[in-house]
C-alpha positions in Angstrom: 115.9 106.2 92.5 118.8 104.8 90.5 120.3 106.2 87.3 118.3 103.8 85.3 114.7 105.5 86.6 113.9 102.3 87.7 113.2 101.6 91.4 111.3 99.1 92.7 112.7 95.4 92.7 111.5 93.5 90.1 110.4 90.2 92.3 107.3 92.7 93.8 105.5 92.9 90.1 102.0 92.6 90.3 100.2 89.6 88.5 101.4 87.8 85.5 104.3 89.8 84.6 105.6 88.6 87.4 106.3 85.5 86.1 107.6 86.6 82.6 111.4 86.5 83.7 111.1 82.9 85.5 109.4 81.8 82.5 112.3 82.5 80.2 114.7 81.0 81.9 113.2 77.9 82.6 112.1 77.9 78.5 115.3 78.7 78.1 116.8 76.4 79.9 114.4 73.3 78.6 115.6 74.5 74.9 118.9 73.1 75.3 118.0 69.3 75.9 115.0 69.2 73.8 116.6 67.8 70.1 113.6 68.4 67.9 111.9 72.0 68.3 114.6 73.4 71.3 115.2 76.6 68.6 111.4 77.2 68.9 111.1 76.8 72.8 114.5 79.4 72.9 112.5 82.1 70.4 109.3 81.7 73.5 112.2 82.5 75.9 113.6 85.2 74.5 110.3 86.8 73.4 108.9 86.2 77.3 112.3 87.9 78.4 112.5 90.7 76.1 108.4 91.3 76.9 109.7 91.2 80.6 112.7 93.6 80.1 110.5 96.2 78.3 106.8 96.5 80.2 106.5 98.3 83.7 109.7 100.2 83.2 109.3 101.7 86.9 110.2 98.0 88.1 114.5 97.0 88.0 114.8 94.8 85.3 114.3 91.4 86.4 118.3 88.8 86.6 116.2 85.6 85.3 114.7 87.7 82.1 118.2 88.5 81.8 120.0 85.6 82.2 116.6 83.4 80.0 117.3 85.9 77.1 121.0 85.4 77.0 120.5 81.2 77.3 117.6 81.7 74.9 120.2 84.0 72.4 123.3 81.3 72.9 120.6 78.4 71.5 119.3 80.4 68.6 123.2 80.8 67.7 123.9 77.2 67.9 121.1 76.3 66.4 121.8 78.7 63.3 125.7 77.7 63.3 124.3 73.5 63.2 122.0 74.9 60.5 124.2 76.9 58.2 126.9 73.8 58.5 124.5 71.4 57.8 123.5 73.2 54.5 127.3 73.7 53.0 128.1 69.7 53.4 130.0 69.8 57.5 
């Protein structure tokens, strides 16, 4: 067991939370070509990423849930920096 309590690898979850992580980064990764609604498909990500980050803590916490949250995170960011410059006039 690691120092983190959690030991088995993440890819052998049973079921649908299985594909939770994969999920968020491909959402994650759709977000950033989609003009109209990419913010939306980002907040899916994240949510599916974070959901796969906090259930069946006895599984390692899965790289693409990782990696899906932090794409996810970097297009909620633009998309709030595009949104707060649009509203002062830039």
């Amino acid at each position: 067991m690691n120092g983190s309590g959690r030991w088995l690898p993440a890819g052998d979850r049973p079921g649908r939370g299985a594909w939770l992580g994969p999920l968020s980064l491909g959402l994650s990764l759709l977000s950033w070509p989609i003009p109209a609604g990419g913010a939306a498909v980002a907040v899916v990500a994240v949510g599916f990423g974070v959901l796969s980050m906090s259930t069946q803590t006895e599984y390692r916490v899965d790289w693409t849930a990782v990696v899906g949250v932090s794409v996810g995170l970097l297009q909620l960011a633009l998309s709030l920096m595009l949104l707060v410059m649009a509203a002062n006039g830039y």
